[in-house]
C-alpha positions in Angstrom: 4.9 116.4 56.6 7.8 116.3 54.3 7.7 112.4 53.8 7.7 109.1 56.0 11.6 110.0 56.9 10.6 113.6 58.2 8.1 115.2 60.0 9.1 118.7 61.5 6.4 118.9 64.2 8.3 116.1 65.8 12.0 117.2 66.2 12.5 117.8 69.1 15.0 120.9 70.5 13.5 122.8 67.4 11.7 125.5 66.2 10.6 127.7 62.8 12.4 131.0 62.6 11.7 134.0 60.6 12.8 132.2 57.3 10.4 130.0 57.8 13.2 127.1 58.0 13.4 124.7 61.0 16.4 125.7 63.4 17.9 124.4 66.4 17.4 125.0 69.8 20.2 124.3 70.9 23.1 125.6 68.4 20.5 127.4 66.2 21.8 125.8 63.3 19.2 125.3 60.5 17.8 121.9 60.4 16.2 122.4 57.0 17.3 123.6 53.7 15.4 125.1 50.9 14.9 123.9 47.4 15.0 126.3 44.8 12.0 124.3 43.7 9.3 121.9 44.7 10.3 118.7 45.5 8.5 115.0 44.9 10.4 113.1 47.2 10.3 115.4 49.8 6.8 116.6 49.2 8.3 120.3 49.7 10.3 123.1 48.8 12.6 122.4 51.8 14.7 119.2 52.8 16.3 117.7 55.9 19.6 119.1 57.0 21.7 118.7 60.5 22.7 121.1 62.8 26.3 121.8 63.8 25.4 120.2 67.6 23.8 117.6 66.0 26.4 116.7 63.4 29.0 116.4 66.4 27.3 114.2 68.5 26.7 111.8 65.2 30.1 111.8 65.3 30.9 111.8 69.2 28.2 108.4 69.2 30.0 106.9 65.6 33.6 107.8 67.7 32.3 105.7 71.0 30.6 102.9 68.9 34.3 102.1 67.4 35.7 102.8 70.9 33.8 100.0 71.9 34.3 97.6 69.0 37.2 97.3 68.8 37.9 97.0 72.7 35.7 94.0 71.9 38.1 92.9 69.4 41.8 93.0 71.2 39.7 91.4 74.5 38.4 88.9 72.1 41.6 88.3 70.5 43.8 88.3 73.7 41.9 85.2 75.0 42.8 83.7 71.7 46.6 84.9 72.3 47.3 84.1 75.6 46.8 81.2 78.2 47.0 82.7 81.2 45.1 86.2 81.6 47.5 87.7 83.9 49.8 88.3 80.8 46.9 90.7 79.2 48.6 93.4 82.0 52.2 92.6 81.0 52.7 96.1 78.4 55.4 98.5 77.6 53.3 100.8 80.0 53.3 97.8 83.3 56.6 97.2 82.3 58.7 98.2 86.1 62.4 99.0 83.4 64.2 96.9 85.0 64.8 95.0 81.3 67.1 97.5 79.3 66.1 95.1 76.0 61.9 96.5 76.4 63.2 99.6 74.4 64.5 96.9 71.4 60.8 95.8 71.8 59.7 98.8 71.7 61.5 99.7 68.5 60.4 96.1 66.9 56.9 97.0 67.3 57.1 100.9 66.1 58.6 99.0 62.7 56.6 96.3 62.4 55.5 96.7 59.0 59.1 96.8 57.6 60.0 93.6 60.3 57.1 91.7 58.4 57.7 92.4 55.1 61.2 91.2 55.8 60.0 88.1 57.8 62.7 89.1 60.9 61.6 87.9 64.3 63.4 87.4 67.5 65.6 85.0 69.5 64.9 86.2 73.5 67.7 84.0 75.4 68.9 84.3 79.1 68.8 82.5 81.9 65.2 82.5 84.2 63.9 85.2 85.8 65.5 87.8 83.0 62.0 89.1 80.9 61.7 87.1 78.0 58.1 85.4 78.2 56.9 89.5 80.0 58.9 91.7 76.9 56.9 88.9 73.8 54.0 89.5 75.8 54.6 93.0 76.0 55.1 93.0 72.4 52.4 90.8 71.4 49.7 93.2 73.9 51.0 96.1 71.6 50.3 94.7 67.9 47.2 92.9 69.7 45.9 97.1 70.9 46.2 97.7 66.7 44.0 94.6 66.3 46.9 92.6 64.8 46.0 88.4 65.2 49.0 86.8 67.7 49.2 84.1 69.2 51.5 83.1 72.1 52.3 79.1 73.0 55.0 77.4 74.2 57.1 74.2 73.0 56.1 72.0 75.5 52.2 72.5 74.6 53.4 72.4 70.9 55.4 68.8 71.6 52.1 67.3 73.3 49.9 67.8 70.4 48.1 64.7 69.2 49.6 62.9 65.5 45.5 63.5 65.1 45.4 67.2 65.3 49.1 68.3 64.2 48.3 68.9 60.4 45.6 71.2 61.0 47.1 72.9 64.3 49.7 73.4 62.1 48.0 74.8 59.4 46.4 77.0 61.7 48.8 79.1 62.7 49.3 80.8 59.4 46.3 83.2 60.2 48.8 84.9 62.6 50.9 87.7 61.5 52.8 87.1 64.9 53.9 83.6 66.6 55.0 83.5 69.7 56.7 80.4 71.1 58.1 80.2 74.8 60.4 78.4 76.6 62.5 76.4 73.3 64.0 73.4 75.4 61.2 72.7 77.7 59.7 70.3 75.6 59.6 66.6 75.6 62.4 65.1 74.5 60.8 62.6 71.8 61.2 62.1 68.5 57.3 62.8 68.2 57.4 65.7 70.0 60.6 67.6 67.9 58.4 66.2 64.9 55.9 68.3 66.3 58.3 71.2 67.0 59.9 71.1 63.8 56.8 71.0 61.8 55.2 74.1 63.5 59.0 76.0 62.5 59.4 74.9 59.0 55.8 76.2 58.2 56.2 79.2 59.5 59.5 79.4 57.7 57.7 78.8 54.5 54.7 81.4 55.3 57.6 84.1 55.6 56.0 85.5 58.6 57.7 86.1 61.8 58.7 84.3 64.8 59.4 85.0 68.1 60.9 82.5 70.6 62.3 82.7 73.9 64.3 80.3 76.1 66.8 79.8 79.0 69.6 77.6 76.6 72.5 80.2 75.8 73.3 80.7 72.4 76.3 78.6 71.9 73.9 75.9 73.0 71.4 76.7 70.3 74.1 76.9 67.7 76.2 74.0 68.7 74.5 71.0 69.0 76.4 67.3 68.5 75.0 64.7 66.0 72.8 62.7 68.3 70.6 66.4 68.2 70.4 66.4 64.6 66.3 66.8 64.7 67.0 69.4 67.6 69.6 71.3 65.2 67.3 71.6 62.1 64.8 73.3 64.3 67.6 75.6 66.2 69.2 76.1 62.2 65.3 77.2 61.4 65.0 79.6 64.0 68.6 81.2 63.5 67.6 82.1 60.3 64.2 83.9 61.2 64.7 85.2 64.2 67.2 87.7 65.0 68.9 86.5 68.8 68.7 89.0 71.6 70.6 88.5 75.1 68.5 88.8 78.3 71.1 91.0 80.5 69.5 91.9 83.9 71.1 92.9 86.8 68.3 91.1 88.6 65.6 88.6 88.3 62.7 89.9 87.5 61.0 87.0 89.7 63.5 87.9 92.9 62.7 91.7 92.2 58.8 90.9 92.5 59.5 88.7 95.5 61.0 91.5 97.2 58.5 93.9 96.5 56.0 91.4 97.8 58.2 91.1 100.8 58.1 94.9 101.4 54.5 95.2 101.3 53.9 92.7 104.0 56.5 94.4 106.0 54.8 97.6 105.7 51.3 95.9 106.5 52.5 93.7 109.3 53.9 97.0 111.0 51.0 98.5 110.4 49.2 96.4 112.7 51.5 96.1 115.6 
C-alpha cells in the first residue's frame, strides 16, 4: 500500500509487468510512475499515474457531465423566458423559411456581442400572421442554447402589472442581456397601464441593453402619433431609438400556411380510412 489514496492490489483491469510498474489491461498504459527516490507521502519509490484509456474516459465522463448541465441550464432558463412551452420548439432549425427576414435573425444573433455592446435591438412590424413573435423566439432559443438570460413578455402582461409590484418588476428586468416584448399596441389603453409600459422602456433605455419588440401597427403609425398620444409617443420615440425597425414581408401567413398543412394531413388520414 502506497497510502490511503492508493492501493494497487485493488485496481481493477491491472496488472505488474516486467518493470515492476502497475500497467493497464486494457490500453497497457502504465498506471504507476517511478520515483527516483523514496517517497514519504506515497510510502514508495513509485506514485499514481493514469493510463491513456483511462485519461479519455475522465474526460468523456467530465465532457457528458457539462452535457448535462448545461442542458439543465437553457431548460431551466427557458421556463423563465417563455410563457407558453410550445415556443421552446420555435428555432432557426424548426423554422419552415417561409420568413425571408429569419436570415436578419440569424445574422443578429451570430453578432451579438457587437449588437450589445452597441445597445441595437429590433423593431419586428407587420401585420398578423407574418413571424414576428416565432423569429424573437427563434432568436431568443438561440442566445438562450449559449446560456444567455432572456426573457420574452408582452405589453399587455406588462400594462396589467400591479402599482405594488412595478418598481421591482421593473428593476428586475436588468438581469437580462435580452428583452423581448410582444405585441406593442395590445395593451390597455390607460394612463396606468402606458405608465407601466413606459417605465419598463425607459429603464431599459438607461441600462443600455437591448430590446426587441414586435407588433402589428405599421411604422408610420409608430412614428406619427397626434398629441392626445403623447405618453404613447414617448414610449414609440424610446423604442425608435433602441431598436432598429424591420418589415415583416410574407407572401403568406404563417397561421394560414400551418392551417393548410393541418388541412392536408387530415385529408391524407381521412382517405386513408375510406
Amino acid at each position: 500500500m502506497m497510502n490511503a489514496f492508493w492501493n494497487r492490489e485493488n485496481i481493477p483491469d491491472s496488472f505488474v509487468a516486467d518493470d515492476g510498474l502497475l500497467h493497464c489491461s486494457l490500453c497497457g498504459g502504465p498506471l504507476e510512475v517511478r520515483l527516483p527516490e523514496y517517497n514519504e507521502f506515497f510510502k514508495s519509490d513509485k506514485r499514481p499515474s493514469t493510463c491513456k484509456c483511462r485519461e479519455e474516459k475522465i474526460i468523456r465522463e467530465r465532457e457528458e457531465h457539462a452535457r448535462r448541465e448545461h442542458i439543465e441550464l437553457v431548460e431551466r432558463n427557458k421556463g423563465i423566458c417563455f410563457t407558453d412551452r410550445r415556443m421552446w420548439d420555435w428555432t432557426f432549425e424548426n423554422d419552415d423559411g417561409t420568413v425571408p427576414q429569419m436570415a436578419m435573425a440569424k445574422r443578429y444573433v451570430e453578432n451579438w456581442d457587437k449588437v450589445r455592446q452597441e445597445h441595437i435591438g429590433l423593431l419586428l412590424w407587420g401585420n398578423l400572421g407574418s413571424g414576428k413573435t416565432y423569429m424573437a423566439a427563434a432568436i431568443a432559443n438561440a442566445l438562450l442554447e449559449q446560456e444567455k438570460k432572456v426573457l420574452m413578455t408582452d405589453f399587455a402582461r406588462i400594462s396589467n402589472i400591479s402599482k405594488f409590484d412595478a418598481e421591482e418588476y421593473v428593476k428586475s428586468l436588468d438581469s437580462y442581456a435580452l428583452l423581448i416584448i410582444d405585441d406593442l399596441g395590445a395593451e390597455q389603453d390607460s394612463e396606468f397601464a402606458l405608465q407601466n409600459i413606459g417605465n419598463v422602456i425607459n429603464r431599459r433605455w438607461t441600462s443600455g441593453k437591448p430590446l426587441i419588440v414586435t407588433t402589428n401597427l405599421d411604422l408610420a403609425s409608430i412614428k406619427n402619433v397626434n398629441e392626445q398620444e403623447l405618453m404613447f409617443a414617448r414610449i414609440s420615440d424610446r423604442i425608435l431609438d433602441m431598436c432598429r425597425p424591420i418589415h415583416m414581408e410574407t407572401s403568406e401567413s404563417k397561421r394560414v400556411a400551418s392551417g393548410r398543412h393541418k388541412n392536408d394531413i387530415l385529408k391524407e388520414i381521412f382517405r386513408e380510412e375510406r
